[in-house]
N, C-alpha and C positions, 0 to 999 in steps of 0.2 A: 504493500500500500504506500502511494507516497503522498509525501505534505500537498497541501493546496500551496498553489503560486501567491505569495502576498502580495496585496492588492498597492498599486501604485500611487494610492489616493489615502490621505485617510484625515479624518475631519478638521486635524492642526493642517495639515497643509492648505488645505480649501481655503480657511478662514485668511490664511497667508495672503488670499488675494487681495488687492489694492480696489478698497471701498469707497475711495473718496470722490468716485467719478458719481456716485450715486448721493451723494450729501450735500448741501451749502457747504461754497467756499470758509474757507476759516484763517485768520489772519496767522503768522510766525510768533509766537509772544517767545519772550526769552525766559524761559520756565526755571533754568538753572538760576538767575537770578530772583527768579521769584521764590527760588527756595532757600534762597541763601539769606537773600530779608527777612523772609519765617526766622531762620535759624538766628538770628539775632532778633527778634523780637520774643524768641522763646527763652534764648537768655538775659532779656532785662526784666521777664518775670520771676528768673528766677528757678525755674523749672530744667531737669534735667534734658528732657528731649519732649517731643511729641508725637500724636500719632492723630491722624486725618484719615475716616471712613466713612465721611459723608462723599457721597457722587459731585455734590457740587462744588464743593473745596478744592475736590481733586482734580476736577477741569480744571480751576483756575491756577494751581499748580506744577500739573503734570500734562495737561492737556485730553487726559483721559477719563470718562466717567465709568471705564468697567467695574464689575467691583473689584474693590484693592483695600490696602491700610497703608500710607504713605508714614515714614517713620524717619523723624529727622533731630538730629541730635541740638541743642543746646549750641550757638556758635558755631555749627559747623555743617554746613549745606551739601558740602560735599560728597559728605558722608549720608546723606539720608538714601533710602532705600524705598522702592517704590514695590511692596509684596500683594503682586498678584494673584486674587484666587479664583478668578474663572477669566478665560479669553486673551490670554496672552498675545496670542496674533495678532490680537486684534489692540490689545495693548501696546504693542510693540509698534505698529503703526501709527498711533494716534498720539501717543505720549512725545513725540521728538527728543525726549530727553536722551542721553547718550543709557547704550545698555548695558553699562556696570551701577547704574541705579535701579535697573529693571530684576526684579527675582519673584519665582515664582513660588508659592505658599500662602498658607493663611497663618492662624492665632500662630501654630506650632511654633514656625517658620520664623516668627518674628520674636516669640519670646526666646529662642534662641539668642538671636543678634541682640538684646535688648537686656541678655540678664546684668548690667550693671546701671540699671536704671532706679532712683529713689523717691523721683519727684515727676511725675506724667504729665503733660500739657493733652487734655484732649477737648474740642468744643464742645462743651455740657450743653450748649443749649440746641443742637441740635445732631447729638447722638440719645439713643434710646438707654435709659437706664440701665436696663439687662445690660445689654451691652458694655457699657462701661463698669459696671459692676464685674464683669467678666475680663475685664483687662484690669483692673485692680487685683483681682486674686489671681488671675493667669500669671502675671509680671509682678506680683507682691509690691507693689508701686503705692504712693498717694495721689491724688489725680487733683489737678487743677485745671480750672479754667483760661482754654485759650481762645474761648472766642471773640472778644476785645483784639487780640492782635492780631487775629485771622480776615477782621471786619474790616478793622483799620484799613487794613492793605491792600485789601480788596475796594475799598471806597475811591480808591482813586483808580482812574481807569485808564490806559494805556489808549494809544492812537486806534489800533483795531479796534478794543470794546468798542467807542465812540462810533466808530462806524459802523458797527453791528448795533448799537444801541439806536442809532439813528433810522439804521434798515428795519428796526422791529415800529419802530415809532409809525413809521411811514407806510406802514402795512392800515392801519386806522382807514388809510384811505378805501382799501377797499371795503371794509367794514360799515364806511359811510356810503356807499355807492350803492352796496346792499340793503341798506335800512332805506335808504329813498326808492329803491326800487321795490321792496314792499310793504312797506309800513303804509296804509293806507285804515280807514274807517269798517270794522267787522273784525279785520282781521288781528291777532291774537298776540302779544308779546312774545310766545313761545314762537311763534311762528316767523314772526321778524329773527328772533334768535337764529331759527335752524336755516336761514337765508345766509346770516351775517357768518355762522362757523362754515359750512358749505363755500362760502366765496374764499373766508382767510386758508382753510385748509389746501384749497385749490389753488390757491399764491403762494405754498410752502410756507404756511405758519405751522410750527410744532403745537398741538392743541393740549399740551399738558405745560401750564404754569405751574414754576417753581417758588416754594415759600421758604420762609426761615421757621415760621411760627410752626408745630407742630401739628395746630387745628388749623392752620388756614388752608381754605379752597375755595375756588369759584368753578363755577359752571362752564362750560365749554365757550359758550359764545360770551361772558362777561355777564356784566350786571347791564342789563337792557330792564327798563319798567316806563311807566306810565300815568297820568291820569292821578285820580286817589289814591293810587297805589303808592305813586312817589315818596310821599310823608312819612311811607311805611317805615322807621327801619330797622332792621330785623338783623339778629346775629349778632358778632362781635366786631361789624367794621363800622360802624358808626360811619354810615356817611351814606349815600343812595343806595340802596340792596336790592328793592323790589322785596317779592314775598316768597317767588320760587312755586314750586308748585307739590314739593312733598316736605315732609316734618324733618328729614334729614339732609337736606339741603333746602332751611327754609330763606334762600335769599335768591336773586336771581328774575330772572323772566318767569312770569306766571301765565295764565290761561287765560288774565284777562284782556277782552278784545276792546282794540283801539278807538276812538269816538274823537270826532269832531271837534275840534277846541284842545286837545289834551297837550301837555308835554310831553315830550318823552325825552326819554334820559339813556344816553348809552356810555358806560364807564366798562374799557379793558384793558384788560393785560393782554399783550402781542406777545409771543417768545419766538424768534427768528433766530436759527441758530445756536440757541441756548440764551439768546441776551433778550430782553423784557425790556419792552415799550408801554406805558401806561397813557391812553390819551381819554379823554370824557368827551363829547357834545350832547348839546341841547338843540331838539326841533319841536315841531310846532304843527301837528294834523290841521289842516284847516289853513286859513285865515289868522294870524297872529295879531292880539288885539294891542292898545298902546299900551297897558297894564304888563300885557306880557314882554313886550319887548321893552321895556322899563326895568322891568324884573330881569332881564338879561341883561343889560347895559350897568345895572349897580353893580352885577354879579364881574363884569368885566373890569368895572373898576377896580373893584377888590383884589382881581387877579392882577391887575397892572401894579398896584403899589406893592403886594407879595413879591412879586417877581423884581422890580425893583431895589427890596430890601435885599437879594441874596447876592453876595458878596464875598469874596475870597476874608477870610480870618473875624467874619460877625460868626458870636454862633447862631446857634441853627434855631432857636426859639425866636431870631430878627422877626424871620418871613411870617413867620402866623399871629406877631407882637403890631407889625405893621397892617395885616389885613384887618386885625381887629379893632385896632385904633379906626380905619379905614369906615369898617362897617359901623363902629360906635356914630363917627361923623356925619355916616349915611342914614342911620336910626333904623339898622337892620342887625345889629348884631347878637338879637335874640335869636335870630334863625339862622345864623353864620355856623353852618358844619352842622346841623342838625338845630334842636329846639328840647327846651324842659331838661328833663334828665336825662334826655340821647342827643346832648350837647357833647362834640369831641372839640378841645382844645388843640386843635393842628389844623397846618395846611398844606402839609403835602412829606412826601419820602424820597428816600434815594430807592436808585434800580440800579439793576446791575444781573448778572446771571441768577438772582432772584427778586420777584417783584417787590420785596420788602427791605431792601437792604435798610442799613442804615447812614448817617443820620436820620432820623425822621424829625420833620420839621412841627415840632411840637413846643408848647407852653414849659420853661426851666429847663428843658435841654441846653447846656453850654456847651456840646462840642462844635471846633471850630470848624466852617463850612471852606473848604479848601480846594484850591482852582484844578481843576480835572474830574471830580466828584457830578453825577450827573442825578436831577433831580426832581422831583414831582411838583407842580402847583396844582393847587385843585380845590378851589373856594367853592361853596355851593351856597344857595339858601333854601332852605325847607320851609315850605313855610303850607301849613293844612288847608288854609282856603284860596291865598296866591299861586301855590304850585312850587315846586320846585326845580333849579335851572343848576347848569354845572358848568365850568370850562376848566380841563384838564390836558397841561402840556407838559413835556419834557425837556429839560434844561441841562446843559452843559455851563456848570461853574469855571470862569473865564479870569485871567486876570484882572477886565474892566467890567466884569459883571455876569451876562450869561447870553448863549447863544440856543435859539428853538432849535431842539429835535426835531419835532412832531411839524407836520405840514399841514394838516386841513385849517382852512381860516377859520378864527376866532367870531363865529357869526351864530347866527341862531336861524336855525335852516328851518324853512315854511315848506312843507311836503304836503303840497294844491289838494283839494279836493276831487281832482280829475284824475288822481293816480288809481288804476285799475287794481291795483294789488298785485300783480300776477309778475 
């Protein structure tokens, strides 16, 4: 009897093939440098080494989101170790880092290289307790938090993000091209929805938004609502939600259909690429009365002195210190971000390879807003019997202030009474 011939294929070689004719372009970032910043900022905390097993961290450092633990010492970058544990191939492609940082294994693998570690840098705030609890007693280590200097670093963004943050911004447009083309009277928010994801998908939007927060998620197509629905707001984002349509994701686009006179509101997240565009507008079913576009023009004021305020080395409480002063002036600032006790004190966040980065532009934040940092304005008013209006753009912090991402004018779009729905 003799052996079978071994087959000339086999699943590591396959994946060896060169993926990237099928993906978005992706800029050259200098990864090695990016890791060697970590490693000093891991030794001004103080901390022996660290280790990174979030997906997103690890794009930003390595270039690659397989899964891995990125394991880099205290001071010294050179030495950090990028331990692979499914898809090396495809690791190996993606990461451009040179491949004496590249090795394959998981926990084992790495408590190995690591047994003289006393002090762990690992981001608590978004690895899963198991999980850390498991590299505490794997590695007999103390674990501190490094996500402050993971943040930091990531807050300022290199010339490609910028333009990936730019390209995600600039997707909104078709989003808005969508919503005029069927948002019309009968027809249903949800149904404006599955128009608006349908178009971004088919422009190569990635339709999964990435968050820092552990509960955050939005619906596929963003927060689209309407009508009396508007005032709603539901969840933990304080700010336009809609109502959604089940108890388990109760924000979002609902079932209710659109009428004559109504607002509507459409606030999302783009992710092109992996980078996250946040843009909002406000339109108008029907005939726009002077009341309504009133109620958008104080809303644009708001947004003009916010955006004004942000500036290289103010901190980050300026932008939303200004619109409130803004709306105090205007004798709207009971409805500024919400109304009663779903009043949020902010006006707006940084993006980045997640929709939340930080700063966030909120009330006692002091950290300082720093030129490359790219950021949200997003004033709204709520208001239960006016309605409520939005304009949400993305900013590049600039030396002399800031430069617009996002493209669609700053207007309040009348979607005619003649539009067919279809």
């Amino acid at each position: 009897m003799t052996d079978e011939p071994s087959s000339p294929y086999n699943q590591t070689i396959a994946h060896e093939r060169d993926v990237s004719q099928y993906r978005h372009p992706y800029p050259n970032f200098d990864y090695e440098e990016r890791i060697a910043e970590l490693a000093q900022g891991i030794e001004a905390i103080e901390a022996d080494a660290a280790i990174l097993p979030n997906h997103v961290d690890l794009t930003y450092y390595t270039g690659s989101g397989q899964p891995a633990n990125l394991y880099v010492p205290a001071g010294d970058g050179g030495s950090a170790k990028l331990f692979v544990r499914r898809a090396m191939a495809f690791a190996k492609q993606e990461s451009e880092l040179p491949s004496r940082y590249l090795k394959q294994g998981g926990l084992s693998a790495l408590t190995e290289y690591a047994d003289d570690v006393s002090t762990l840098g690992v981001p608590l705030d978004a690895v899963p307790a198991a999980l850390t609890s498991k590299l505490a007693t794997a590695l007999d280590v103390e674990l501190v938090d490094v996500s402050d200097v993971v943040l930091s670093q990531r807050a300022i963004k290199a010339e490609g993000e910028v333009e990936l943050l730019a390209d995600a911004a600039e997707l909104y447009e078709v989003a808005h091209d969508a919503i005029r083309r069927r948002a019309a009277p009968g027809v249903t928010e949800k149904e404006v929805a599955g128009e608006v994801i349908g178009a971004l998908v088919a422009a190569g939007m990635d339709d999964r938004i990435f968050f820092r927060r552990w509960d955050a998620r939005l619906p596929a197509a963003g927060l689209i609502a309407s009508g009396d629905a508007l005032p709603l707001v539901s969840g933990h984002a304080m700010t336009v939600t809609g109502t959604g349509v089940t108890r388990s994701m109760p924000w979002g686009p609902s079932n209710r259909p659109l009428e004559n006179g109504d607002f509507l509101a459409a606030d999302l997240a783009l992710n092109w690429a992996g980078y996250h565009g946040d843009v909002a507008r406000t339109y108008v079913i029907g005939e726009a009365t002077p009341d309504q576009r009133e109620w958008f023009h104080t809303v644009l004021t708001i947004h003009e002195e916010a955006r004004n305020a942000v500036e290289p080395g103010a901190p980050a409480e300026v932008p939303y210190l200004a619109a409130r002063e803004c709306a105090e002036e205007l004798g709207v600032s009971e409805w500024l971000c919400g109304y009663a006790e779903m009043q949020a004190p902010y006006i707006g966040h940084s993006i980045g390879l997640e929709a939340d980065e930080e700063p966030t532009l909120v009330r006692g934040n002091t950290t300082e807003l720093r030129e490359g940092m790219v950021v949200t304005i997003e004033p709204k008013l709520i208001h239960p019997d006016r309605g409520t209006v939005v304009v949400e753009d993305d900013y590049l912090v600039t030396d002399s202030g800031t430069d617009r991402l996002s493209t669609t004018p700053q207007e309040l779009f009348v979607i005619s009474n003649e539009t067919d729905g279809l």
